[in-house]
VMD Tcl script that draws the C-alpha trace (Angstrom):
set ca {
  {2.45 28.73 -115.14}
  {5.45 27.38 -112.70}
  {7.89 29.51 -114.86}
  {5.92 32.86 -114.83}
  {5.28 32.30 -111.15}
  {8.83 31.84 -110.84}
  {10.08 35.36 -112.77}
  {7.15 37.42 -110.83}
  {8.74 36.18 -107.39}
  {12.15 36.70 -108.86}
  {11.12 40.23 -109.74}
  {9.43 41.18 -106.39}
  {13.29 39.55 -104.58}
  {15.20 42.15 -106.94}
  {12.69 44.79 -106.28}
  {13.32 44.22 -102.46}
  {16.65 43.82 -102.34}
  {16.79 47.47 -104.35}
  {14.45 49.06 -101.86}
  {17.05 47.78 -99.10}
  {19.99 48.74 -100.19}
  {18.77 51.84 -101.10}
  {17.18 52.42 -97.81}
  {20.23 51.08 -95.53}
  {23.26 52.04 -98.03}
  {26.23 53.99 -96.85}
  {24.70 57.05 -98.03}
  {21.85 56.34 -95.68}
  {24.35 55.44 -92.78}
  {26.44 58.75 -93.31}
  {23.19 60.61 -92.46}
  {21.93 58.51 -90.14}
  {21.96 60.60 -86.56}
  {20.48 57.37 -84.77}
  {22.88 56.80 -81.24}
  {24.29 59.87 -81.76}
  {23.12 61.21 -78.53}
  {25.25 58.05 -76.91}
  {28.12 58.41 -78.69}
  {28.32 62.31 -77.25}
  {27.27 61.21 -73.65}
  {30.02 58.52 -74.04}
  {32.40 60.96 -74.75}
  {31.21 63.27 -72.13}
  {31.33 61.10 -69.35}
  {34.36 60.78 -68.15}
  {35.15 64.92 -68.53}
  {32.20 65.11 -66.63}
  {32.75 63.29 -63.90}
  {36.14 64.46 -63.06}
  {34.94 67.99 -63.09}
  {32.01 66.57 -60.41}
  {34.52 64.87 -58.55}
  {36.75 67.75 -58.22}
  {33.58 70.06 -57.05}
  {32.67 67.84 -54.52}
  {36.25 67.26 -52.56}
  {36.87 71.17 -52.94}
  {34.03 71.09 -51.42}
  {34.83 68.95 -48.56}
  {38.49 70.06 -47.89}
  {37.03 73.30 -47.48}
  {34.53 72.11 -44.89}
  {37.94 70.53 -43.31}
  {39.79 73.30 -43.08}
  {37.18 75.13 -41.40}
  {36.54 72.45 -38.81}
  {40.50 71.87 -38.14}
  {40.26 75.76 -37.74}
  {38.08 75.82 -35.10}
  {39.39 72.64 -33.49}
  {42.59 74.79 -33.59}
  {40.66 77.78 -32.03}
  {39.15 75.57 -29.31}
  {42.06 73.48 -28.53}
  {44.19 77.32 -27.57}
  {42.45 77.70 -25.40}
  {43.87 75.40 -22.92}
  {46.66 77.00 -23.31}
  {45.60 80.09 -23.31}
  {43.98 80.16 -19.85}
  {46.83 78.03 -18.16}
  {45.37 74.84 -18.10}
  {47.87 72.84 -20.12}
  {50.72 74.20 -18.67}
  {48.96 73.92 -15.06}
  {48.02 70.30 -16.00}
  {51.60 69.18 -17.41}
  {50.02 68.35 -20.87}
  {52.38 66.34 -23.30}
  {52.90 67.05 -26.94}
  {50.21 63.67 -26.56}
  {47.94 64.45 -24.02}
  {47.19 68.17 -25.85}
  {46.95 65.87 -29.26}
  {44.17 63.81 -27.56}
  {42.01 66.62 -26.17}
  {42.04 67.78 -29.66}
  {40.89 65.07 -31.26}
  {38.10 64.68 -28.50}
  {36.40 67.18 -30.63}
  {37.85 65.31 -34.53}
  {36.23 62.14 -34.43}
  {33.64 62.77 -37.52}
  {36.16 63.36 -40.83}
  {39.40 63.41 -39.18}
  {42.00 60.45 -39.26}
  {43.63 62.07 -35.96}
  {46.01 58.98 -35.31}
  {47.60 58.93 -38.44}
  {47.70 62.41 -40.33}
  {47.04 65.17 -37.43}
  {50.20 66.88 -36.32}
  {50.80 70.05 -33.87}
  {53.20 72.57 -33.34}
  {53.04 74.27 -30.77}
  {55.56 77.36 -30.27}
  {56.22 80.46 -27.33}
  {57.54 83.84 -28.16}
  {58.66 86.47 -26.44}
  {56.65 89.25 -28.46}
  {54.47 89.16 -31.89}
  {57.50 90.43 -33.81}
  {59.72 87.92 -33.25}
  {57.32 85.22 -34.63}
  {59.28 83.10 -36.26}
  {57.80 79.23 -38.24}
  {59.10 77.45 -40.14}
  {56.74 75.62 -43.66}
  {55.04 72.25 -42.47}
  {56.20 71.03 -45.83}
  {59.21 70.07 -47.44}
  {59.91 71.00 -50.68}
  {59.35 67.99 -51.93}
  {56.19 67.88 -50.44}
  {56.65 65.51 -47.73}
  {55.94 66.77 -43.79}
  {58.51 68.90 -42.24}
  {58.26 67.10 -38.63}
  {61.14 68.09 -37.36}
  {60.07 71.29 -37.36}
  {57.13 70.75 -35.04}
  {58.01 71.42 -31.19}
  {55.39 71.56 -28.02}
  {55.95 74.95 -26.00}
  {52.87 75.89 -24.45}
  {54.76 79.12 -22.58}
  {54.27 80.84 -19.13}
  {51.96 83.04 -18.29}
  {51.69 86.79 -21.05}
  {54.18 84.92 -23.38}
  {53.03 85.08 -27.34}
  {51.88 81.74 -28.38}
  {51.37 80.00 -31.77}
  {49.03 77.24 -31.96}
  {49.55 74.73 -34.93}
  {47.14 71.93 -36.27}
  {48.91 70.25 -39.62}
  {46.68 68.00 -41.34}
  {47.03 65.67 -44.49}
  {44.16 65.38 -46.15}
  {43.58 62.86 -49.13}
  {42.73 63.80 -52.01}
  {40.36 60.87 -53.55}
  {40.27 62.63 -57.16}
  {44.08 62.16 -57.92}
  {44.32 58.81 -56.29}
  {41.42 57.13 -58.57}
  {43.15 59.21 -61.77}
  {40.94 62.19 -62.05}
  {42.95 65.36 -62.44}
  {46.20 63.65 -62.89}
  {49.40 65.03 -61.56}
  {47.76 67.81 -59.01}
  {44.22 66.67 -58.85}
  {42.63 70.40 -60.20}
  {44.94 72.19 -57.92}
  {44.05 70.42 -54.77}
  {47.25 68.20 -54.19}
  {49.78 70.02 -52.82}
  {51.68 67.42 -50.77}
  {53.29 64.01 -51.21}
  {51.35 60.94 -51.34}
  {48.28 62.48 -53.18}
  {47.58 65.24 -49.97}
  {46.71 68.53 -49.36}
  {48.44 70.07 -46.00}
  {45.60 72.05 -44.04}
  {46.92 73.99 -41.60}
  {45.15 76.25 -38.50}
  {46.65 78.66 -36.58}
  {45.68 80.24 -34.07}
  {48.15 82.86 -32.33}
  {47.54 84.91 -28.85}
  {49.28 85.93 -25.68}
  {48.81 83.77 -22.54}
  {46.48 85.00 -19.73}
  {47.85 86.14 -16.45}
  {47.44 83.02 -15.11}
  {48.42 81.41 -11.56}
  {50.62 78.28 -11.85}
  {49.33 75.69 -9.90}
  {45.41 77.00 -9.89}
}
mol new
graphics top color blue
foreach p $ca { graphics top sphere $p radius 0.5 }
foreach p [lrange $ca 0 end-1] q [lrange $ca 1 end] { graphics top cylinder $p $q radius 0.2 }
display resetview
């Protein structure tokens, strides 16, 4: 009785173990499609995220530029109608007044630059690239010459913006197209060019 018992429970192991293999064998794992949605998210991710990444600071240096544009547009003004020149303004004091109006998105201590240049007719516009060729700021080429009264000015505003894609490794080398400075950058620049009103010095 012990020994039957014994075969019929040594039957139903083999019978089992049969079913289980068969059920979970390699053939059953090469079919198997179970995490196969995670696997392709997994590889997914990280394409997918750069590309969002990339959308959203296009996004945003394009909001920059046209914000530094009309800062630039704004800011001419003052030059424009004589005040600058009538109020003495520095290269400094003409930086501060425009960053009166850059205090949201814009680092103006540290990466806003002007250049501000007079000419005696539209022709004879003459300026130079804010950018080296290596990519780094051509300062030296910046000046602060507001003009007299009908001369041809050109207003300036050079700004570095960072580019948070290629400095976390998205996009390496030029970030999508949006680095085109040194230190991971793109250089917006506004201009803004007009002849001086008549004005009165001294009014």
């Amino acid at each position: 009785m012990y020994l039957a018992a014994m075969r019929v429970a040594k039957q139903m192991m083999c019978v089992g173990a049969a079913r289980l293999a068969a059920r979970f064998g390699r053939r059953h794992f090469a079919r198997s499609e179970a995490g196969s949605v995670a696997v392709e998210f997994a590889l997914v991710l990280l394409p997918f995220l750069a590309v969002v990444m990339v959308i959203i600071q296009s996004a945003v240096v394009l909001l920059a530029g046209q914000v530094l544009q009309t800062a630039a547009t704004n800011a001419s003004r003052l030059i424009l109608t004589g005040q600058a020149q009538n109020a003495s303004y520095s290269a400094a004091a003409f930086k501060t007044a425009i960053c009166a109006n850059l205090t949201v998105m814009f680092n103006c201590t540290n990466n806003l630059y002007i250049d501000v240049q007079s000419f005696p007719s539209f022709t004879n516009i003459s300026l130079s690239s804010p950018t080296n060729t290596n990519g780094t700021l051509n300062t030296t080429a910046f000046g602060y010459s507001p003009g007299n009264a009908g001369d041809i000015v050109v207003v300036r505003l050079i700004y570095q913006w960072p580019i948070i894609a290629a400095g976390i490794g998205f996009c390496l080398s030029t970030a999508c197209g949006l680095v085109n400075s040194a230190g991971n950058s793109n250089t917006l620049v506004a201009t803004v060019a007009f002849r001086n009103e008549p004005y009165t010095s001294g009014t």
